[in-house]
N, C-alpha and C positions, 0 to 999 in steps of 0.2 A: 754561259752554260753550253758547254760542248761535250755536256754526256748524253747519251740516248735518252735518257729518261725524263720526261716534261715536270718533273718536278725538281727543284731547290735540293742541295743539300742539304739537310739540318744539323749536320756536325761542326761547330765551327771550325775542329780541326783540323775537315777536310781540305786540301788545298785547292781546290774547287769552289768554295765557300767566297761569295761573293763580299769584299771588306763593306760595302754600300749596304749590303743586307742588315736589319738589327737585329742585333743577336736575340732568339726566340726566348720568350718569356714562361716561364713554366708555371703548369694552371694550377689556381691554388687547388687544398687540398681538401675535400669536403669535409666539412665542420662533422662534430663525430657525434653520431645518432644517436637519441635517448629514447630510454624505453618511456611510455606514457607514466607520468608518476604519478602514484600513486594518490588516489581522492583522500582527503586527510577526516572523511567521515565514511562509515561502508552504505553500501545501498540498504535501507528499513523499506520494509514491506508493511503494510497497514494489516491488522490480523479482521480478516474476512469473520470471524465467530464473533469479534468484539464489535463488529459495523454491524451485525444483523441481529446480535442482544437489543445495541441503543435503540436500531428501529422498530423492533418487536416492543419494547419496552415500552416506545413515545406512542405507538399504538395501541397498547394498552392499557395508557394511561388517559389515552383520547375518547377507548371503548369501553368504560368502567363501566356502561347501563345495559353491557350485553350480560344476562346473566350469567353462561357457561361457558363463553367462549374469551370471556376476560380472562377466567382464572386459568385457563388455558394459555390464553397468551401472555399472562401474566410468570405462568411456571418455564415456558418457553424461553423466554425473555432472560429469567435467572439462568437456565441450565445453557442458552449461549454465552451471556455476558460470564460465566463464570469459565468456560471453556476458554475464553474470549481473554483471559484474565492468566490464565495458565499459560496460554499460546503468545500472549505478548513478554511474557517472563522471559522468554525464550531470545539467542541471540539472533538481533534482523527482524525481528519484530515491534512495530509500535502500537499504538491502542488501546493503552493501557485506562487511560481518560474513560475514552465510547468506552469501556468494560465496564468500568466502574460508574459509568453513568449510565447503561443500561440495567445493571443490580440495582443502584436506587429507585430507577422508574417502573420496574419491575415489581420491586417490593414496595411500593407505594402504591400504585394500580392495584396490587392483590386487596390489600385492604377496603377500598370501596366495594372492587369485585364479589370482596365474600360478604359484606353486610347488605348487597345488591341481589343477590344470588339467595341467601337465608330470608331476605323482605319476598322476594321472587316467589319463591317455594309455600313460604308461610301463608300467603293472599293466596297462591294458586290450589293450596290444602284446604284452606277453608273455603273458599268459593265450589271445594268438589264435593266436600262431608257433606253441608247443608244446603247445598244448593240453593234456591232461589227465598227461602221463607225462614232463611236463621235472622 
């Protein structure tokens, strides 16, 4: 090497080019990049109206002995699960189950609620008419 520069040729043409030297190896070549493929199912989101029918629902079918506040949570309970039921139709929604399981428990608790509620009202009418001597 009797050129000024501290480095090797790297051409082997050059006549400079040490024959002792092996001939440089060229770096492979990066393998060719792929975009992330595609999930072969899309992201489902659980529908928020159809999880708070079920639980409104199971709760109202736990509170059937309240008198007014069953049929309450009993009418609650339908107008989510059935919102619940609309919003799972929809695409990326799941929940369809909890909807339709909060409508049955829904409408099952109404029924105790309202023979609970009309027993309720009826003892509380008659206990207020005649008071203490019927």
């Amino acid at each position: 090497m009797t050129s000024s520069t501290p480095y090797p040729p790297t051409n082997p043409d050059d006549p400079q080019y040490p024959a002792s030297t092996p001939m440089p190896v060229p770096a492979p070549a990066y393998p060719a990049q792929y975009a992330a493929a595609p999930s072969p199912y899309p992201m489902l989101r659980n529908s928020g109206l159809a999880i708070a029918g079920m639980v409104v629902g199971i709760l109202a079918l736990i509170g059937f002995w309240i008198p007014i506040g069953d049929v309450v949570m009993g009418l609650i309970a339908i107008g989510l699960s059935w919102a619940g039921l609309q919003q799972s139709s929809q695409p990326g929604y799941t929940g369809r189950g909890m909807a339709v399981a909060g409508l049955v428990c829904g409408g099952i608790a109404m029924i105790p609620a309202i023979i609970v509620m009309i027993l309720f009202f009826t003892a509380a009418t008659a206990v207020t008419t005649c008071g203490a001597f019927c």
